[in-house]
FIDREN-785475 format. One record per residue (C-alpha): residue in one letter; x, y, z. Coordinates in steps of 0.5 Angstrom, whole numbers, padded with zeros to 4 digits, always signed. Layout:
<sites>
AXYZ ...
</sites>
This chain:
<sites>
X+0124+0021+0184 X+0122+0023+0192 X+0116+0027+0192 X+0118+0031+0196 X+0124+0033+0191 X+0120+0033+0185 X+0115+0039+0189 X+0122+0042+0190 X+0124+0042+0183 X+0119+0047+0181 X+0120+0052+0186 X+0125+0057+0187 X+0130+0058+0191 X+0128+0062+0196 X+0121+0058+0197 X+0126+0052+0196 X+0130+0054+0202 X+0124+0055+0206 X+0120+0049+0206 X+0127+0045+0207 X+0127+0050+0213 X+0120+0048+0216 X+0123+0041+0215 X+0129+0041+0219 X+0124+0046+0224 X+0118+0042+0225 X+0117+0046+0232 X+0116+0052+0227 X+0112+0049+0222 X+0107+0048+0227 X+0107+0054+0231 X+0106+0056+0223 X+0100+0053+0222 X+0097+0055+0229 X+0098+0062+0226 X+0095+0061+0219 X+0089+0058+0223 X+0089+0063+0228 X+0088+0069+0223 X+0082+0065+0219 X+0079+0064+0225 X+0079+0071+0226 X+0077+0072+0219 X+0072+0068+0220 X+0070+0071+0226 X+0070+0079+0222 X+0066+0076+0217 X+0061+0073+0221 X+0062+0081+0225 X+0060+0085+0219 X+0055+0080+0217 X+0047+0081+0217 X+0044+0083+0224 X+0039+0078+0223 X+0038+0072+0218 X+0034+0074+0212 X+0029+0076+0209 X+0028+0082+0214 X+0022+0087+0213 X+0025+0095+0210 X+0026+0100+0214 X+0027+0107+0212 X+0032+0111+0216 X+0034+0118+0215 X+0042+0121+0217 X+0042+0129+0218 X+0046+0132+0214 X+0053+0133+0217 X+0052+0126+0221 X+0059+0123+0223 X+0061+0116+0222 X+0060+0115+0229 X+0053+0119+0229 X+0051+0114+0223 X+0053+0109+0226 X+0050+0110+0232 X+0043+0111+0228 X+0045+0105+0224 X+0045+0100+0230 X+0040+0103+0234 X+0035+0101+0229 X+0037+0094+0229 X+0042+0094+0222 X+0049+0092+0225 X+0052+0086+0229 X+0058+0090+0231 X+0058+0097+0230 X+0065+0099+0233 X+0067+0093+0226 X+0062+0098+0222 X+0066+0104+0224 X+0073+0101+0222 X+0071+0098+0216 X+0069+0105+0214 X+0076+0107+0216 X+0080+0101+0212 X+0076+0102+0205 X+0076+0109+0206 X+0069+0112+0207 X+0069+0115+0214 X+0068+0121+0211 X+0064+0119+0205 X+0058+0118+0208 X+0051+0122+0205 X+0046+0124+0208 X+0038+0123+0206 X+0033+0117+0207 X+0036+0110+0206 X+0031+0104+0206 X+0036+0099+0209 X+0034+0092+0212 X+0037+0087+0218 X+0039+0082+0214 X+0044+0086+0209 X+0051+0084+0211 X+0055+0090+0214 X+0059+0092+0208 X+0053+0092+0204 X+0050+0097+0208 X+0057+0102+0208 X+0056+0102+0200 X+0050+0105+0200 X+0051+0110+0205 X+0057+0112+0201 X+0054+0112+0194 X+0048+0116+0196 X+0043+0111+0195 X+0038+0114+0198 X+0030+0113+0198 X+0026+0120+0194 X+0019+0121+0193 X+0016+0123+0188 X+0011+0130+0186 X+0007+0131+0180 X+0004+0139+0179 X+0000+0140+0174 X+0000+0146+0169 X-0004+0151+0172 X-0003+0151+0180 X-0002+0157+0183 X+0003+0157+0188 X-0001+0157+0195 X-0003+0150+0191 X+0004+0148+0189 X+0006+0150+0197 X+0002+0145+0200 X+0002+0139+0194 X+0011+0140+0197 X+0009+0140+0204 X+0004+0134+0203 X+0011+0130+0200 X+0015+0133+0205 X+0019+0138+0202 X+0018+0142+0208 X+0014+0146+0212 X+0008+0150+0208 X+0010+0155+0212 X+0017+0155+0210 X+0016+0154+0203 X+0011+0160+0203 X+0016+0164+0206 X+0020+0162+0200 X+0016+0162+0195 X+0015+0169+0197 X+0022+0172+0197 X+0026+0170+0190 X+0032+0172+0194 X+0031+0168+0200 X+0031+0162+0194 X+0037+0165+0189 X+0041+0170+0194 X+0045+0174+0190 X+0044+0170+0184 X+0037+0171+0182 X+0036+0170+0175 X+0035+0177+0171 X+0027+0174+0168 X+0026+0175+0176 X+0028+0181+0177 X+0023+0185+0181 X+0017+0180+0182 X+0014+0180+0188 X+0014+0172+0188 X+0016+0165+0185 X+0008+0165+0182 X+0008+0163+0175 X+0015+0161+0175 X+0014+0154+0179 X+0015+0149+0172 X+0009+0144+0173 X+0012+0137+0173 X+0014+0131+0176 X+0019+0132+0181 X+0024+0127+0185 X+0024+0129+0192 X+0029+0127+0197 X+0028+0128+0204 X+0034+0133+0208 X+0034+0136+0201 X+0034+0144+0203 X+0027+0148+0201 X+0030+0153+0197 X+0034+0149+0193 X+0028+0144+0191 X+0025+0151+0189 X+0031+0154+0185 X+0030+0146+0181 X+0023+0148+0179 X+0024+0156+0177 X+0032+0153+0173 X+0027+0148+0170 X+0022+0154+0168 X+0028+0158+0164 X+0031+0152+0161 X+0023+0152+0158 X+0021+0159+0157 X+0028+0162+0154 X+0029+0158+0149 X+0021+0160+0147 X+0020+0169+0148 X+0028+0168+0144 X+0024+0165+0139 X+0018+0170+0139 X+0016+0175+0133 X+0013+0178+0139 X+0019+0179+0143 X+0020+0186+0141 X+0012+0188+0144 X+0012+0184+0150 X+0017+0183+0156 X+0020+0176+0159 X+0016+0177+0165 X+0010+0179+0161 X+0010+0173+0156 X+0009+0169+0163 X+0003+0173+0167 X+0000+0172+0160 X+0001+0164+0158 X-0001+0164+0166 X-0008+0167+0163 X-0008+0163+0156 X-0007+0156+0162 X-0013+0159+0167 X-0018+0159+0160 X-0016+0154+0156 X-0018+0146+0156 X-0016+0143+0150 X-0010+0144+0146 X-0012+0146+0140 X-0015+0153+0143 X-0009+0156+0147 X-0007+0160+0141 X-0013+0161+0139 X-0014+0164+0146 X-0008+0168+0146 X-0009+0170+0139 X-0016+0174+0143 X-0011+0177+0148 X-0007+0180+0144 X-0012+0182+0140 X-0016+0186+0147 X-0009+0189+0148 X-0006+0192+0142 X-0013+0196+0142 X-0014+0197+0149 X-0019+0193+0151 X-0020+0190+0159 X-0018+0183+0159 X-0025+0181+0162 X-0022+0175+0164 X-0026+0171+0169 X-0019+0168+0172 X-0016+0173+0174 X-0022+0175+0178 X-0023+0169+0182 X-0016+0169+0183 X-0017+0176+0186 X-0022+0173+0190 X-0018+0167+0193 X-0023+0162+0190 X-0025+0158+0185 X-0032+0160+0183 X-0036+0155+0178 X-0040+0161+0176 X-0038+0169+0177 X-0043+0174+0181 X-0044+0182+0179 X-0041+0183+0186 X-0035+0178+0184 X-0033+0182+0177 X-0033+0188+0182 X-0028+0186+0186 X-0022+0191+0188 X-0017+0189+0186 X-0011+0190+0180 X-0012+0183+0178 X-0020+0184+0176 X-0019+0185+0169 X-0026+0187+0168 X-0024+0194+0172 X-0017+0194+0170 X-0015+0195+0163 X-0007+0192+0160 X-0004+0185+0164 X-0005+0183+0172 X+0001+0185+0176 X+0004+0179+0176 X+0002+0171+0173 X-0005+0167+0176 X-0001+0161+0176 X+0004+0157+0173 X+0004+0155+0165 X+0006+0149+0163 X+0010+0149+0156 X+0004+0149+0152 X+0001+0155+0154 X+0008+0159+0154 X+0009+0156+0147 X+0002+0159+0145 X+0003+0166+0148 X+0010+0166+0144 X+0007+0164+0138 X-0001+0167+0138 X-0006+0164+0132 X-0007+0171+0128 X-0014+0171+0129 X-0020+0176+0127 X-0023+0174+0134 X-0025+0179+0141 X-0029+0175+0146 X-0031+0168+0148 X-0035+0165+0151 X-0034+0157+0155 X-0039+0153+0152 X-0039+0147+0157 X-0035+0142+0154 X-0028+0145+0155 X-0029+0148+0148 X-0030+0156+0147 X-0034+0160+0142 X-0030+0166+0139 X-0033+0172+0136 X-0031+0177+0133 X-0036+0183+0135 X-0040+0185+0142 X-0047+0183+0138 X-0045+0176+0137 X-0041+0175+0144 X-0048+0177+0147 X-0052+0172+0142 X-0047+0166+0144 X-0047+0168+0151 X-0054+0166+0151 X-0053+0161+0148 X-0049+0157+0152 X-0050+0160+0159 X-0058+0157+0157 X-0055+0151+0156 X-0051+0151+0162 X-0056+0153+0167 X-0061+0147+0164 X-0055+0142+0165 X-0055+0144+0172 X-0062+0144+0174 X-0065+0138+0178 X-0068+0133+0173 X-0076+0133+0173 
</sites>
């Protein structure tokens, strides 16, 4: 059979009639084949447009979009950092795929030698680059304020500024455990957090007190002592238990003593809430020190400070809402990040001496 009748044979009709056509017509088979060559050499030529601005490897570049940015902003950003080949082809590749009005804002470690569309995607899913801050339990919050500033959360002024105000940070929807406090100290969960940049202070803030919640509701709802203390109050004393305690085995040791002072009408005495009174930390406290005017001298003041020493984490706030039921009154540091407990006045002084001897000779010059 004639090839070309054979190829007939497995087509149909219409196809049929349009090869027999292109036969009889060969002006039209070849304008034809212009056409299709024309349209791969344009595709061809869109490819080599939307492709890498340079050939690869290429170094990373960080590359911030402010929030609101256009797609033409974005673009014009884009290409003057040298990441695009063609950007009026970027432009309108985002509007084919549907993305011109899909592109997030944040901080993008982009290089030259990404083709155009691999660029578009991640502008469009959000892959943007975050930053990483650990807070340790115990920081007060004008250290809080100033490891977020470091990281670039923002400024330490604007940051204090909020920290100052729970409700510039929740507005009319400030949680009812904050209801009243003069600031974000104490609620500020120690963590790891992931930091991006654009991303508004106050929102960065809600992060970390929602965080505190979702650890200390859970807790004061499943305390025995719930009854005795209020929310705000197991907080201001968990700050406490974490300004005192090293190790983990004493935190409930040292919150079974508080509650002890408390329930009988002892001052705390507590040393951390006079150096943070004093706005300092201080290895060894004066007479003068322990006179400080302030309501969060524990030593003047009988009952809890006004407001938290710094910001607990969950072991301290475990500790406070679930306190060891002990005979002990005081204790006393022993340099070693242990503490001895006493259950009288007479023994606390013995120990006292005892310890603070010891201190003084380990922080004597050797002869």
């Amino acid at each position: 059979m004639d090839p070309a009748r054979q190829a007939l044979a497995g087509l149909g009709q219409k196809e049929r009639e349009a090869l027999l056509f292109l036969r009889r017509h060969p002006a039209a088979l070849y304008l034809l084949a212009r056409g299709l060559a024309a349209l791969l050499g344009l595709a061809a030529l869109v490819l080599v447009a939307l492709g890498p601005a340079s050939p690869p490897p290429q170094p990373d570049r960080l590359v911030y979009l402010p929030p609101g940015s256009t797609t033409r902003e974005a673009t014009m950003v884009l290409a003057r950092e040298g990441l695009l080949r063609h950007p009026a082809l970027f432009r309108l590749l985002a509007r084919v795929r549907g993305l011109d009005r899909s592109l997030r804002a944040g901080e993008y470690r982009l290089n030259a030698g990404m083709p155009s569309w691999t660029v578009l995607a991640a502008l469009a899913e959000g892959r943007t680059v975050t930053r990483r801050v650990t807070l340790p339990e115990g920081l007060q919050a004008r250290e809080v304020v100033y490891r977020l500033a470091r990281a670039g959360a923002g400024t330490e002024e604007e940051l204090w500024e909020l920290v100052s105000s729970p409700e510039k940070v929740f507005g009319d929807r400030l949680p009812t455990e904050l209801a009243g406090a003069a600031s974000l100290e104490g609620f500020l969960f120690p963590d790891t957090y992931e930091l991006s940049r654009g991303e508004p202070p106050e929102r960065l803030l809600r992060r970390m007190v929602e965080r505190f919640l979702a650890e200390a509701r859970p807790l004061y709802e499943q305390s025995p002592l719930r009854q005795q203390v209020t929310f705000y109050q197991m907080v201001v004393l968990a700050s406490l238990v974490e300004a005192e305690a090293q190790v983990e085995e004493e935190r409930r040791t040292i919150a079974g003593v508080f509650y002890n002072r408390l329930s009988r009408g002892m001052p705390l005495q507590s040393c951390a809430t006079v150096e943070y009174a004093l706005g300092r930390h201080k290895s060894r406290l004066s007479l003068d020190d322990l006179q400080v005017d302030s309501p969060y001298n524990t030593y003047l003041h009988p009952g809890l400070p006004p407001g938290p020493i710094g910001n607990p984490g969950r072991s301290s706030l475990a500790a406070v809402a679930q306190p060891e039921s002990t005979p002990y009154l005081y204790f006393v540091a022993k340099g070693d990040g242990t503490h001895r407990f006493s259950c009288s006045y007479g023994e606390h002084l013995l120990a006292q001496r005892r310890y603070e001897a010891g201190l003084r000779r380990m922080a004597s010059p050797s002869r």
